[in-house]
Backbone of each chain as ProteinMPNN parsed JSONL, in Angstrom:
{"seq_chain_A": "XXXXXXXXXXXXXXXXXXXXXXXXXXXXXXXXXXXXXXXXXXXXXXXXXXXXXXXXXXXXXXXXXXXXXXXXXXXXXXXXXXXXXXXXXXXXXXXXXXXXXXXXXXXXXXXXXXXXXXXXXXXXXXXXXXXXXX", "coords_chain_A": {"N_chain_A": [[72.801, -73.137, 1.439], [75.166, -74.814, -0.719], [76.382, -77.39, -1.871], [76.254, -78.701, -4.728], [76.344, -78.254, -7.817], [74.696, -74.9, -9.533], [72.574, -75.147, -12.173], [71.951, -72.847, -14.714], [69.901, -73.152, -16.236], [67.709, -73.478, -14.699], [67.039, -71.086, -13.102], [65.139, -69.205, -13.597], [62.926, -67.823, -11.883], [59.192, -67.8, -12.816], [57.042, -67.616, -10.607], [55.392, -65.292, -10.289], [53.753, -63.131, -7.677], [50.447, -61.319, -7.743], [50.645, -58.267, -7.144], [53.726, -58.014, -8.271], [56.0, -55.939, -9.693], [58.633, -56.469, -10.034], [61.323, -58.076, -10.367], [64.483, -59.469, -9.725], [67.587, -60.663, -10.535], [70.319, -61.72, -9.163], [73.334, -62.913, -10.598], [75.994, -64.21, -9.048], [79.063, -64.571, -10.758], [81.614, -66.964, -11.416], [84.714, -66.133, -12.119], [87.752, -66.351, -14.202], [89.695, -65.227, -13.756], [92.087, -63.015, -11.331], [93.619, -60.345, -9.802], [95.328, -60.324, -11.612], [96.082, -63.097, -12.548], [95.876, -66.114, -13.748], [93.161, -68.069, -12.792], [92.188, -70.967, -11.318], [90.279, -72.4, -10.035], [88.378, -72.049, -7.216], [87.533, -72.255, -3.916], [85.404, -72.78, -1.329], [84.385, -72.055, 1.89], [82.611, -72.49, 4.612], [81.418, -71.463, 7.681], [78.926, -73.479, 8.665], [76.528, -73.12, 10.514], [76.6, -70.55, 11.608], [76.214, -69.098, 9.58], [74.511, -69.349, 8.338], [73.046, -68.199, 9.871], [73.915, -65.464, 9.868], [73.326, -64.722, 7.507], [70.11, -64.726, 7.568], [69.926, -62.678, 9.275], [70.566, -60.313, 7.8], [68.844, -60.558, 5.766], [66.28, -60.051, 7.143], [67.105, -57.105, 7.734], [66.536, -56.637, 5.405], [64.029, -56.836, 4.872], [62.965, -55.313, 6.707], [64.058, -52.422, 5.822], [63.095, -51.958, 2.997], [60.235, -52.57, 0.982], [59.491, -55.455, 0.038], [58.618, -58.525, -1.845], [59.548, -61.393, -1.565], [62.599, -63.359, -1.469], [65.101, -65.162, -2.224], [67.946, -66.647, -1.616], [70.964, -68.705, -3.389], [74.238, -70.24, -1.5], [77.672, -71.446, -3.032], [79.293, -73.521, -1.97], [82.527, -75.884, -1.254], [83.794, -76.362, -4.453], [84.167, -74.233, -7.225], [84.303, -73.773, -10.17], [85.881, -71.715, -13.245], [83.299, -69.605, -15.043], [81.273, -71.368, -13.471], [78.249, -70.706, -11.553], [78.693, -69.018, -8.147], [77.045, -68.098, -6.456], [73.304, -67.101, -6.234], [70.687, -64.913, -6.374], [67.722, -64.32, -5.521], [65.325, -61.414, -6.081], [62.402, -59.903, -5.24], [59.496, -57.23, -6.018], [57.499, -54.655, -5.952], [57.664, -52.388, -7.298], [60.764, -51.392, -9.225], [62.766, -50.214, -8.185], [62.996, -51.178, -5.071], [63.79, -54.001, -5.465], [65.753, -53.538, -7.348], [68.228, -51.824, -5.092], [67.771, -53.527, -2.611], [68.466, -55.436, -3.725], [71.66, -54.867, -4.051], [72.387, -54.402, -1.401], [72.268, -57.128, 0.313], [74.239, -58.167, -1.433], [76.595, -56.723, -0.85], [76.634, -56.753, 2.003], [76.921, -59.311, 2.495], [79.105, -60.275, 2.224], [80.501, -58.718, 4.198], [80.131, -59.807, 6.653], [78.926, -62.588, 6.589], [79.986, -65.747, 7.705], [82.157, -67.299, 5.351], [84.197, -67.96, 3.583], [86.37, -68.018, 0.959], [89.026, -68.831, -1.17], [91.559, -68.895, -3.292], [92.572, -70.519, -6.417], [95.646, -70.829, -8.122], [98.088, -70.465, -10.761], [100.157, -70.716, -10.203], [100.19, -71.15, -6.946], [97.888, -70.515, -4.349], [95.572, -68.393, -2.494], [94.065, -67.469, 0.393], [91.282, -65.343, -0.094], [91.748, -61.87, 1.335], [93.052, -62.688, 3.463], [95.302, -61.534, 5.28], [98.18, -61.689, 7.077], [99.311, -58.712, 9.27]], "CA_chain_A": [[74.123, -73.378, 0.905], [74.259, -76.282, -1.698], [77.601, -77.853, -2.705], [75.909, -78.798, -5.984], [76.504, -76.989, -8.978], [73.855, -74.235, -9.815], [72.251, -74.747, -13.424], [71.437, -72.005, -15.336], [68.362, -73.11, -16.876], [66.578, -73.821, -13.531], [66.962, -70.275, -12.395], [63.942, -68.045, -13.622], [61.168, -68.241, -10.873], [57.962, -67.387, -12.813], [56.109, -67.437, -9.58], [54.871, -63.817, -9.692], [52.695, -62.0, -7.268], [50.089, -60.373, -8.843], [51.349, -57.064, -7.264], [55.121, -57.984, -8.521], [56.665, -55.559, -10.83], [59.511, -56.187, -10.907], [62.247, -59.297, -9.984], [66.057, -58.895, -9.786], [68.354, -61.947, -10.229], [71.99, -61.395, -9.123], [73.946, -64.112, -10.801], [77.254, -64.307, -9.149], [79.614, -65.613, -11.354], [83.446, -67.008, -11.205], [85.8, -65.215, -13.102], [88.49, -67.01, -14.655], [91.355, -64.212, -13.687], [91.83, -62.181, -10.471], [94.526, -60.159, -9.414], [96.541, -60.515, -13.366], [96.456, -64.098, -12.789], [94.56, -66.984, -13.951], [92.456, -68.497, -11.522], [91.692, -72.109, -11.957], [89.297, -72.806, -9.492], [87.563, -71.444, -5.709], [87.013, -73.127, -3.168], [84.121, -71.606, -0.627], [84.482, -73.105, 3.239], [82.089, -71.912, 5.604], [80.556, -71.826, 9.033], [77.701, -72.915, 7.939], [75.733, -72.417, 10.665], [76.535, -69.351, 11.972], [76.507, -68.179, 8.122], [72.768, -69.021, 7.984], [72.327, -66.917, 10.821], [74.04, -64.233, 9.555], [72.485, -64.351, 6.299], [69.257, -64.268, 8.097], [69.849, -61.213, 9.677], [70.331, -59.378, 6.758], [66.817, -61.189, 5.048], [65.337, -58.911, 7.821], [67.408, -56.157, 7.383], [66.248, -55.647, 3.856], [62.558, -56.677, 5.108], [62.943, -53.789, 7.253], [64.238, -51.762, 4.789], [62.469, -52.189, 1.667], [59.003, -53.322, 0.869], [60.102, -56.647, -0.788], [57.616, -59.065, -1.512], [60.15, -62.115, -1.667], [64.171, -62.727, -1.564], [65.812, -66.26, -2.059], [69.81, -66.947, -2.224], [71.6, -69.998, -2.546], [75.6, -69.803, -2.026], [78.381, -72.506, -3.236], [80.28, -74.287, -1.274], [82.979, -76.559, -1.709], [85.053, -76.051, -5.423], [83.707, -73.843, -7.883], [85.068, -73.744, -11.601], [85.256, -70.176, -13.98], [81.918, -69.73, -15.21], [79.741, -71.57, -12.744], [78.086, -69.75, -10.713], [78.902, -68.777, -6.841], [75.926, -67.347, -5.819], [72.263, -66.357, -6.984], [70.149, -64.033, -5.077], [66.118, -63.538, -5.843], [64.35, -60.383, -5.312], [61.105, -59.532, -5.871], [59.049, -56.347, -5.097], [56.612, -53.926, -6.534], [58.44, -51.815, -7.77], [61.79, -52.126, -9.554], [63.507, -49.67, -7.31], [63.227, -51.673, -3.883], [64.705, -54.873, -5.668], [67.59, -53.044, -6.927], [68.668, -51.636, -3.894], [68.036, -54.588, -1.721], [69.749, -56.861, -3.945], [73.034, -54.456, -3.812], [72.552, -53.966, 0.003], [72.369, -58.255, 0.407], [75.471, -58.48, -1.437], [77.909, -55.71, 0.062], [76.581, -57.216, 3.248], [77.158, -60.831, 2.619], [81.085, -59.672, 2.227], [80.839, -58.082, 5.22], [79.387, -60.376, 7.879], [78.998, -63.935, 6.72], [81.459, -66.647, 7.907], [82.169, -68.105, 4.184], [86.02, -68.078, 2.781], [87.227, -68.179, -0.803], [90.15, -70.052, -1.759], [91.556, -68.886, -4.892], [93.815, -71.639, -6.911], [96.467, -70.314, -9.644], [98.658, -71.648, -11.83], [101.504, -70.383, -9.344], [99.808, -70.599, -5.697], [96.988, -69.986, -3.811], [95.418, -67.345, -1.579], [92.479, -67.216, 0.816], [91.226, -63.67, -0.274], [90.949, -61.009, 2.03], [93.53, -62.893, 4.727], [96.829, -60.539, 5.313], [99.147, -61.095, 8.085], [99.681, -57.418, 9.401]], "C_chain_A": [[74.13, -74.747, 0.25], [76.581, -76.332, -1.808], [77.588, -78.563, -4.27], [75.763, -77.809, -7.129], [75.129, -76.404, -9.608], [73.382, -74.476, -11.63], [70.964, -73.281, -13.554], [69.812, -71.52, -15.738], [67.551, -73.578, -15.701], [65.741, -72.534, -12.544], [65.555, -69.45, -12.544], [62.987, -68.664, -12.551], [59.936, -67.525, -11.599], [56.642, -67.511, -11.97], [55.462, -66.239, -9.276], [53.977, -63.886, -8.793], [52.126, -61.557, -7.929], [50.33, -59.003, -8.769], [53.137, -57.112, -7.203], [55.463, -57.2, -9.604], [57.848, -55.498, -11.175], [60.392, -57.665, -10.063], [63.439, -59.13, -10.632], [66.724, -60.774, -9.424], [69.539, -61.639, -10.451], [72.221, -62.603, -9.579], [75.41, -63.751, -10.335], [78.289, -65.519, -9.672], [81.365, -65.655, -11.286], [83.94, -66.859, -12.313], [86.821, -66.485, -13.175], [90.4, -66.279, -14.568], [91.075, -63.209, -12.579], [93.072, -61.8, -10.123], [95.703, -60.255, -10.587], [96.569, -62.077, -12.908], [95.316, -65.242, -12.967], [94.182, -68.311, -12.974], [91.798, -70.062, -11.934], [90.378, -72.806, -11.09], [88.75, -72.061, -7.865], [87.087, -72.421, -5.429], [86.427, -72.196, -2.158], [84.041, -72.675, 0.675], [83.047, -72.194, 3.903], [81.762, -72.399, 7.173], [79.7, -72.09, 8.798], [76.736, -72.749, 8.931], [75.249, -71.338, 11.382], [76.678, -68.611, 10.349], [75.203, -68.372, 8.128], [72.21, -68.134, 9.09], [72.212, -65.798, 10.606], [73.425, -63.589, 8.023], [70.752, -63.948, 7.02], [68.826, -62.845, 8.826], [69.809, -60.126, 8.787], [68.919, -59.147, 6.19], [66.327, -59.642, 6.152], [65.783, -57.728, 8.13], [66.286, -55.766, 6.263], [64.363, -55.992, 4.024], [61.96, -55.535, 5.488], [62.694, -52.653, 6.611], [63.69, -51.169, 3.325], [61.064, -53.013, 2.202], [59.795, -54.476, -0.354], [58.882, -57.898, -0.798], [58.56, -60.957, -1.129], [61.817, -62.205, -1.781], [64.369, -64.61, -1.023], [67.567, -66.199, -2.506], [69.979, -68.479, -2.103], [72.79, -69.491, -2.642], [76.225, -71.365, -2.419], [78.794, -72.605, -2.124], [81.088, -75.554, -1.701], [84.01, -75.669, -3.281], [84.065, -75.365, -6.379], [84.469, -73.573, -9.066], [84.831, -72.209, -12.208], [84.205, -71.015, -14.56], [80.646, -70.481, -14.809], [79.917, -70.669, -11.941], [78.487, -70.236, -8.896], [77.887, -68.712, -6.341], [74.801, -66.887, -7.063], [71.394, -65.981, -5.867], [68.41, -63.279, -6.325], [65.672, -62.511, -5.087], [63.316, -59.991, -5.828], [60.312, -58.511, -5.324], [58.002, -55.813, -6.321], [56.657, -53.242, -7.593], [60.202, -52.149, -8.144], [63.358, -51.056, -8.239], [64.195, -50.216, -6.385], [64.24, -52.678, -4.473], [65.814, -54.723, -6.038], [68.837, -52.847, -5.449], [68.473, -52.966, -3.005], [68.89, -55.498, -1.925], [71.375, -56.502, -4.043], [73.058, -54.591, -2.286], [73.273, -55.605, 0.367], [73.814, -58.564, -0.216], [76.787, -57.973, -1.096], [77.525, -56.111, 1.207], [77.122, -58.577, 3.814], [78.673, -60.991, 2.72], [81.638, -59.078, 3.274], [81.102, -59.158, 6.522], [79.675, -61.689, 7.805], [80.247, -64.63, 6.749], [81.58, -66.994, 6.491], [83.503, -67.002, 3.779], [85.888, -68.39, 1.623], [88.955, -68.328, -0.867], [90.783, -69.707, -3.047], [92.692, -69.973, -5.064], [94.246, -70.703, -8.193], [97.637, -70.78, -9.84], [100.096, -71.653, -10.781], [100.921, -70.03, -7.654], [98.187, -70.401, -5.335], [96.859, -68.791, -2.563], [93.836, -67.271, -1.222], [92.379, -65.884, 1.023], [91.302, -63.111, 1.434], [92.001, -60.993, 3.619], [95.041, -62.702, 4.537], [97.307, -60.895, 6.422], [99.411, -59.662, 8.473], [101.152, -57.724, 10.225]], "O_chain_A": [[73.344, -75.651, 0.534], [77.529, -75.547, -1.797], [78.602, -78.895, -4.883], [75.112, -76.765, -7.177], [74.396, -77.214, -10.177], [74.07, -73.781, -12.378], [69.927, -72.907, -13.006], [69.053, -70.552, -15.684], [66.528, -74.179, -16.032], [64.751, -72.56, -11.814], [64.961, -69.101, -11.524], [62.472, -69.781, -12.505], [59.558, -66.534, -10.974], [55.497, -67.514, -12.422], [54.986, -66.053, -8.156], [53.183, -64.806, -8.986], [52.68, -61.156, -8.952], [50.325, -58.329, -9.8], [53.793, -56.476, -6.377], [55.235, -57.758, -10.678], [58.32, -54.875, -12.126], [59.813, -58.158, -9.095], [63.563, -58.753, -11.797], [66.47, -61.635, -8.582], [69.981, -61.322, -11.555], [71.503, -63.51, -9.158], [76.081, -63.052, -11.094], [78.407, -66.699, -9.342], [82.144, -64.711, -11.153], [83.619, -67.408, -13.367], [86.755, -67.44, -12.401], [91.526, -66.565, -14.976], [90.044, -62.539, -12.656], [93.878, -62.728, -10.052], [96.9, -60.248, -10.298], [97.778, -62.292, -12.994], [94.191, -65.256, -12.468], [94.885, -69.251, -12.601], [90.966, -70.175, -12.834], [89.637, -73.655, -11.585], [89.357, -70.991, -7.922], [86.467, -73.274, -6.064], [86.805, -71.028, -2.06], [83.716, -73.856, 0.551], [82.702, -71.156, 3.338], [81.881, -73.532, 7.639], [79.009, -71.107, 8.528], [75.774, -72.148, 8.453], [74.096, -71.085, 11.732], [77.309, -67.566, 10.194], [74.585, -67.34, 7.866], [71.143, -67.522, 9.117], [71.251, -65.055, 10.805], [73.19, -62.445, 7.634], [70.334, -62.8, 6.875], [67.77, -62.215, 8.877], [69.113, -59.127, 8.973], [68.173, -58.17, 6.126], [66.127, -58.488, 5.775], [65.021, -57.058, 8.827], [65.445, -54.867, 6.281], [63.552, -55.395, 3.316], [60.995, -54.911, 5.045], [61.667, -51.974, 6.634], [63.937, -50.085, 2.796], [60.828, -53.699, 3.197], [60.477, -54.193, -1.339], [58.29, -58.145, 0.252], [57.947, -61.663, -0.328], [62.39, -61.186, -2.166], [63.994, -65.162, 0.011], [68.121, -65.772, -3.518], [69.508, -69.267, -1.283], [72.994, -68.567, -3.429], [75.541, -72.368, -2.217], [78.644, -71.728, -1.273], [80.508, -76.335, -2.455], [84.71, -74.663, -3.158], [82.973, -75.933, -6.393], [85.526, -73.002, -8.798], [83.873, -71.528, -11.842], [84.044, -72.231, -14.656], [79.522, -70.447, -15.308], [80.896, -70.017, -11.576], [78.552, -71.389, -8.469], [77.773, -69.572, -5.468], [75.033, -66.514, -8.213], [71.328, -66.505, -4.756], [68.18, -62.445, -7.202], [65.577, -62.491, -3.86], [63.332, -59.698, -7.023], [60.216, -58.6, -4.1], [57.77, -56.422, -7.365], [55.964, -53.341, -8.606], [60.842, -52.976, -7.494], [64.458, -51.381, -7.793], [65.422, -50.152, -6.322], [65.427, -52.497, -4.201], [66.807, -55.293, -5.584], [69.814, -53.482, -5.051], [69.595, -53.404, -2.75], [69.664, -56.138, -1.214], [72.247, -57.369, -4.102], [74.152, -55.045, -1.953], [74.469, -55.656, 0.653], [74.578, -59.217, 0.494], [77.838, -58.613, -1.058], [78.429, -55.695, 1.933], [77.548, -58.908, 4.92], [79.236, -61.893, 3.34], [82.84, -58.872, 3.438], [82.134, -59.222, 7.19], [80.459, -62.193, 8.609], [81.274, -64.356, 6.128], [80.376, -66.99, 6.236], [83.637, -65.779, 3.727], [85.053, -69.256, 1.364], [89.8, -67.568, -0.395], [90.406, -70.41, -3.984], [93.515, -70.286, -4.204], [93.53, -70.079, -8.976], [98.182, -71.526, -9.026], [100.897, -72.586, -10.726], [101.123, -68.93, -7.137], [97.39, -70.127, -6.233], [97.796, -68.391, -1.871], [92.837, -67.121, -1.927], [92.987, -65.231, 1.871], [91.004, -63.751, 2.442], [92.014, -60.14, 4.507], [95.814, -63.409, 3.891], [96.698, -60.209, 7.243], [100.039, -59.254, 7.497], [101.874, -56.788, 10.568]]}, "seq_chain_B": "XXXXXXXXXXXXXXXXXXXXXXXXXXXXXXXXXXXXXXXXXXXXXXXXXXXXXXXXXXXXXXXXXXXXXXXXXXXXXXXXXXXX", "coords_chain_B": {"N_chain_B": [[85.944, -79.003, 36.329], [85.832, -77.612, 32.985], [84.687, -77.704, 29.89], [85.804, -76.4, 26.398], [84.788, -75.621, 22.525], [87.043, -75.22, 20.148], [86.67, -73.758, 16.993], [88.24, -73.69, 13.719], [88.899, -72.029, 10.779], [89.561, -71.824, 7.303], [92.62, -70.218, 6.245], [93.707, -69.868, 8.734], [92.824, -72.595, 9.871], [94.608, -74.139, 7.813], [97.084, -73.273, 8.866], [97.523, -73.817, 11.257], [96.761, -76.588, 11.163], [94.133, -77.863, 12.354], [90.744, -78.899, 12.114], [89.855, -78.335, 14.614], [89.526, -77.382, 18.359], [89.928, -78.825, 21.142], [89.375, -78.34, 24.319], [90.16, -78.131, 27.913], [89.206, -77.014, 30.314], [90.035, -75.335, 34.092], [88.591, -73.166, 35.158], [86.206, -71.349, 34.128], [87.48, -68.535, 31.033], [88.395, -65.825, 29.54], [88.447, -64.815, 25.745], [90.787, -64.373, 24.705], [92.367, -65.125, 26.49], [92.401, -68.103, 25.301], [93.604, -67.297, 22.681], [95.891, -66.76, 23.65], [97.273, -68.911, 24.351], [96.679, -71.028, 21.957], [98.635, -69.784, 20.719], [101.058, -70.036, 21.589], [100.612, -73.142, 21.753], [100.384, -73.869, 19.568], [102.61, -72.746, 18.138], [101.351, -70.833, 16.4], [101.349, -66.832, 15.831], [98.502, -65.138, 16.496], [98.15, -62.478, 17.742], [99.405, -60.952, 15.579], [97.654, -61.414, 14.027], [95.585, -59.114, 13.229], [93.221, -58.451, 12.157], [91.158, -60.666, 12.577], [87.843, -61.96, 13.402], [85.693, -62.822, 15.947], [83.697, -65.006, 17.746], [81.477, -66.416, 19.944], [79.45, -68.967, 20.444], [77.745, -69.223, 18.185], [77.664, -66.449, 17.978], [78.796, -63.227, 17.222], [81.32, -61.507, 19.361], [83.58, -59.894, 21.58], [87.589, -60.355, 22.419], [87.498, -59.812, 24.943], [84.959, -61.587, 25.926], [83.783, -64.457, 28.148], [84.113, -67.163, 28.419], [82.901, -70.529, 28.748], [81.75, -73.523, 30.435], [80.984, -75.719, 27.894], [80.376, -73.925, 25.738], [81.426, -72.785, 22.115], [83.731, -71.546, 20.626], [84.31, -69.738, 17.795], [87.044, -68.957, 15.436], [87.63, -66.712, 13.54], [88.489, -65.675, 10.185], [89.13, -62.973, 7.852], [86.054, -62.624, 6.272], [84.808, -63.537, 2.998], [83.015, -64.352, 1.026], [80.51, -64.539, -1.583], [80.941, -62.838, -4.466], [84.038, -60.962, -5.628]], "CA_chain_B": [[86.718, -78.923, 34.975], [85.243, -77.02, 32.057], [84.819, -78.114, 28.52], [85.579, -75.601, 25.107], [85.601, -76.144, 21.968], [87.516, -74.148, 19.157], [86.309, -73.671, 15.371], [88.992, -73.278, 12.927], [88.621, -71.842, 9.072], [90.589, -70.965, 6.332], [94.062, -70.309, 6.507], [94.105, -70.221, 10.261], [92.99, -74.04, 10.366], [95.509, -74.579, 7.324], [98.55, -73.055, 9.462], [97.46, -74.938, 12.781], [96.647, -77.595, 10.942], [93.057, -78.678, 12.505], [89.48, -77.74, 11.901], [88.771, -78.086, 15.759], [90.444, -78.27, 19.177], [88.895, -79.081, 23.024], [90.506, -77.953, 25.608], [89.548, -78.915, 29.241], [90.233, -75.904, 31.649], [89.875, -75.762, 35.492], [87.414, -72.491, 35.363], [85.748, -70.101, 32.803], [88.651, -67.625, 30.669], [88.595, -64.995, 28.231], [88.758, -65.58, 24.501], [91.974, -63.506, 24.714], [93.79, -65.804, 27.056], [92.133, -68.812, 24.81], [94.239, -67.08, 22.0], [97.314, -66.967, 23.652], [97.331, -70.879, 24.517], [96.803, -71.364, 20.859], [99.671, -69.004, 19.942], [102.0, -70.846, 22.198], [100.879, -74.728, 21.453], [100.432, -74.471, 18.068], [103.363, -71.852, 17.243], [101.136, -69.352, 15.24], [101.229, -65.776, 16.336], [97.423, -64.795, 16.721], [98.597, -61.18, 18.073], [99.461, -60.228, 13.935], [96.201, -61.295, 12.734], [94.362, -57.639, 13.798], [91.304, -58.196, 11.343], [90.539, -61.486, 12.591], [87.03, -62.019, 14.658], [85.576, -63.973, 17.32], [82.131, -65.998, 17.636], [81.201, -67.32, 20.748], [77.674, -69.677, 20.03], [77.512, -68.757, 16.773], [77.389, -65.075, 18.037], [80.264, -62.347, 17.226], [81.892, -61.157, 20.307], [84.819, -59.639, 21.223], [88.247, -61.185, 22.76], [87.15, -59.62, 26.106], [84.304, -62.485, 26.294], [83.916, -65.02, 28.884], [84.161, -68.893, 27.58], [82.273, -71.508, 29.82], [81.542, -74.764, 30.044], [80.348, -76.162, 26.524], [80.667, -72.601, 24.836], [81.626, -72.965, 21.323], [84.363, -70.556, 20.196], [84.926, -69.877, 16.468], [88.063, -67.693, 15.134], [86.963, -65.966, 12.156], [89.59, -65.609, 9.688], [88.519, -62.258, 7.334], [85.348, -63.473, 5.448], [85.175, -63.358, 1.449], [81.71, -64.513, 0.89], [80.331, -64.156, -2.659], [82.117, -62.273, -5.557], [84.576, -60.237, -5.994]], "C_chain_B": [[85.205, -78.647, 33.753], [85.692, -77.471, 30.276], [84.593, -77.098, 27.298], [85.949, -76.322, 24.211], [85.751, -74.955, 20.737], [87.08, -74.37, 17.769], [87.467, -72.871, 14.675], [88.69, -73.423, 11.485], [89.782, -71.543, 8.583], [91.56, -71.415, 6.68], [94.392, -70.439, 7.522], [94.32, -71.791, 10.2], [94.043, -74.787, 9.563], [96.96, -74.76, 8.028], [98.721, -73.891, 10.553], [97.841, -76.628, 12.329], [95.053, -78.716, 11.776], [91.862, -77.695, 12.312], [89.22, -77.385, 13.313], [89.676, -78.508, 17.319], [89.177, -77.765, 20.563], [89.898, -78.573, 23.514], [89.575, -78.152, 26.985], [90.297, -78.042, 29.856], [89.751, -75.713, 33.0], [88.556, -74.663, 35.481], [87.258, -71.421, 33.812], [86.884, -68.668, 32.56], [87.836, -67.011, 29.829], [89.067, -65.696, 27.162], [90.329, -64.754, 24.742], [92.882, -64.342, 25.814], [93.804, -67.483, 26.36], [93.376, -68.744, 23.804], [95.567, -67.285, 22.348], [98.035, -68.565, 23.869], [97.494, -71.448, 23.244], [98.196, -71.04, 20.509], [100.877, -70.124, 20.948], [101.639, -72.797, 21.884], [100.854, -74.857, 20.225], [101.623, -73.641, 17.483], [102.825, -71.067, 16.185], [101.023, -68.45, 15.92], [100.338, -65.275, 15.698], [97.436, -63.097, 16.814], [98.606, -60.466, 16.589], [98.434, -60.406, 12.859], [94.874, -60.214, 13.612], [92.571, -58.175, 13.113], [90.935, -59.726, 11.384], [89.207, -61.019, 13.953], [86.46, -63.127, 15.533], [84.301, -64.204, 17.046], [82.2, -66.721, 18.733], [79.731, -68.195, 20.389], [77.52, -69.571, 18.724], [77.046, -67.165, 16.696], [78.903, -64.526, 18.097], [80.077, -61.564, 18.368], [83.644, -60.572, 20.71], [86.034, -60.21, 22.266], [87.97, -61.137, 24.478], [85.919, -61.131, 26.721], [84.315, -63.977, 27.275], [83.806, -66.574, 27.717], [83.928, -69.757, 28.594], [81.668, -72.26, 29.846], [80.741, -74.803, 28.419], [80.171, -75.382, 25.643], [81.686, -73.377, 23.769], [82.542, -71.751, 20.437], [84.668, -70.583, 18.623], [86.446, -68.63, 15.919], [88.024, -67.622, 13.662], [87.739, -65.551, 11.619], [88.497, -64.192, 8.508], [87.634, -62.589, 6.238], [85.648, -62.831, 4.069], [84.207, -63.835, 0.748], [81.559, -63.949, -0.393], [80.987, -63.752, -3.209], [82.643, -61.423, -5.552], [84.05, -58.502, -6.383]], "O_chain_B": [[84.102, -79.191, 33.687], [86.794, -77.49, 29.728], [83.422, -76.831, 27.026], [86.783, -77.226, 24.267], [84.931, -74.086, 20.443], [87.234, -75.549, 17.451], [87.687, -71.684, 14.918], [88.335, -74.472, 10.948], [90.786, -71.121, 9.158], [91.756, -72.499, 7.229], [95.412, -71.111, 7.678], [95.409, -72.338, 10.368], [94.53, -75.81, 10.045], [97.738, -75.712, 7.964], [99.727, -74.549, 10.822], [98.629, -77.469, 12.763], [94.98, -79.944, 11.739], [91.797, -76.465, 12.31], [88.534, -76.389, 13.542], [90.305, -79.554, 17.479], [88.26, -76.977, 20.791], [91.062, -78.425, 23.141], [88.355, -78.304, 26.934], [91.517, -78.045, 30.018], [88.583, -76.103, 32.985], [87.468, -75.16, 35.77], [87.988, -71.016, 32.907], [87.158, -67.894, 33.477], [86.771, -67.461, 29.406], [89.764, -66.71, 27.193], [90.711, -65.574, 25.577], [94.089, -64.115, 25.893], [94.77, -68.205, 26.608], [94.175, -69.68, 23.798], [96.364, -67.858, 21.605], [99.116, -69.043, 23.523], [98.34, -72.337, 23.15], [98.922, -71.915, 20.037], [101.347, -71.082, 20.334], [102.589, -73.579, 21.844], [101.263, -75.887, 19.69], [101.739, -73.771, 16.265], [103.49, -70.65, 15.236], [100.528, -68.794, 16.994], [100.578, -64.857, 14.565], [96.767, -62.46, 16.0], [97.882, -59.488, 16.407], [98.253, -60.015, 11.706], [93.84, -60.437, 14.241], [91.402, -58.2, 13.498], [90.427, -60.183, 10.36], [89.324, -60.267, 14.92], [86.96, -64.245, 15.653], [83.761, -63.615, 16.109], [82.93, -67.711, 18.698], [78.901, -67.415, 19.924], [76.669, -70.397, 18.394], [76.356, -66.66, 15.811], [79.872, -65.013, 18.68], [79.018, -60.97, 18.569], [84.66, -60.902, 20.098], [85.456, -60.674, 23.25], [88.155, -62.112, 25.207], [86.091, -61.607, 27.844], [85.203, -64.705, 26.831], [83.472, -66.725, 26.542], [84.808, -69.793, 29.454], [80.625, -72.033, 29.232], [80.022, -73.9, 27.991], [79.785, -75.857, 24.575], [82.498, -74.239, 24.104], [81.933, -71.091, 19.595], [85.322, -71.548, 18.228], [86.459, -67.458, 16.296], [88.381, -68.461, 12.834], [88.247, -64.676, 12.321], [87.291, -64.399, 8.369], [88.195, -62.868, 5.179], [86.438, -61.904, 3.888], [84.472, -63.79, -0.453], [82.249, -62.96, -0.639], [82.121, -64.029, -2.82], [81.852, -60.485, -5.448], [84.861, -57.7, -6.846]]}, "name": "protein", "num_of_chains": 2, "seq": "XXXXXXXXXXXXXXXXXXXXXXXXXXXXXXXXXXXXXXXXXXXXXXXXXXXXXXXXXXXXXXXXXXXXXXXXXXXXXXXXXXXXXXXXXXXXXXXXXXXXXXXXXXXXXXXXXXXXXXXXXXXXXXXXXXXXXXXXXXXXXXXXXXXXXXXXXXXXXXXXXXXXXXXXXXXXXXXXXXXXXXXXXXXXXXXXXXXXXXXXXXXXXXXXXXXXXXXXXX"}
C-alpha cells in the first residue's frame, strides 16, 4: 500500500519468464463521476495490517487456483484525484487464460474481504461507499 | 483487570469521533457486549449497522467472540477496496 501517487510510465514490468505468455495489468483508475455526480476526489483509509493479510490470502488463493507464474498489486491510500490511479495489479502466467481469470478473481475479492474504505468527495457531500444505516 | 483495545474506520470512527478506544474491564467479554458499551457511551446505535464486521487480532470473527487481555478488536465498517 503506497500513499504515493502511481506513475504511469513506471508500470510495464519487462521482466519476463522465459515460459511467460502472457501478462495482465489491471489499471484501476478514478473516475471523475459516480452515482450522476461529480466526484472530486477519494480518499482510501485502511487497516493496513490486517488488509495485507487479507490480500495475502487471496495471493494464495489464486496460487492455488491458477498456475500463475507471478502477481504484484500496489493499492492507494490516502487522497486520490480523477485519473490517477487507485490500484494496479500484475499477473503473469503461461498462458493468457490463467492471468485473465486470476486478475478478475483478485479484484472481485479485494471488494469483498479487504479492510480498505473509499471516501467519495462531491461538489454537494460526501459518502463512504458501500456504508448504509439499515 | 483486563486491557482492550478498539479499532475504528470510516464513518464509524467519523460518528464516534476516534480512531481508537481502551477500555479496562474486570474479566474477559464478548464482542457483542463490547458493542453495546460503545452504543451507550458514545450514543451511536451499533444494533442498525447489520453489514458491519468484527476482527479480533487482525482475524474476522463473529460478535459471539471472547475479548481478553491485550486482544485487539477492530469494527469493520462495509469495505470498498479498489474500483468501482
Amino acid at each position: 500500500m503506497t500513499e504515493e501517487k502511481l506513475e504511469e510510465n513506471s508500470l510495464v514490468d519487462t521482466n519476463f519468464g522465459r515460459s511467460d505468455g502472457s501478462e495482465v495489468i489491471f489499471l484501476g483508475i478514478t473516475r471523475d463521476n459516480n452515482f450522476d455526480r461529480n466526484v472530486s476526489k477519494l480518499l482510501y483509509e485502511s487497516y493496513q495490517d490486517m488488509a495485507l493479510l487479507e490480500i495475502e490470502k487471496i495471493i494464495l488463493q489464486i496460487f492455488s487456483k491458477w498456475t500463475i507464474s507471478f502477481l504484484k498489486v500496489i493499492h492507494r491510500i490516502g487522497f486520490v484525484y480523477p485519473s490517477e490511479l487507485s490500484m494496479v495489479l500484475w499477473v503473469k502466467s503461461k498462458h493468457r487464460k490463467e492471468s485473465f481469470e486470476a486478475s478478475q478473481f483478485f479484484v472481485d475479492e479485494l471488494k469483498k474481504t479487504v479492510p480498505i474504505w473509499k471516501k467519495e468527495f462531491f461538489d454537494d457531500g460526501t459518502v463512504w461507499i458501500n456504508d448504509k444505516i439499515e | 483487570m483486563i486491557k482492550i483495545t478498539i479499532k475504528l474506520f470510516a464513518k464509524l470512527k467519523e460518528d464516534i469521533g476516534e480512531s481508537k478506544i481502551e477500555l479496562m474491564l474486570e474479566t474477559p467479554v464478548k464482542i457483542s457486549t463490547i458493542l453495546d458499551t460503545i452504543s451507550n457511551d458514545f450514543g451511536v446505535d451499533l444494533s442498525n449497522r447489520k453489514n458491519y464486521m468484527y476482527a479480533k487480532n487482525l482475524e474476522y470473527c463473529e460478535q459471539s467472540e471472547i475479548l481478553e487481555d491485550k486482544d485487539e478488536l477492530a469494527i469493520i465498517p462495509p469495505v470498498s477496496g479498489g474500483l468501482s
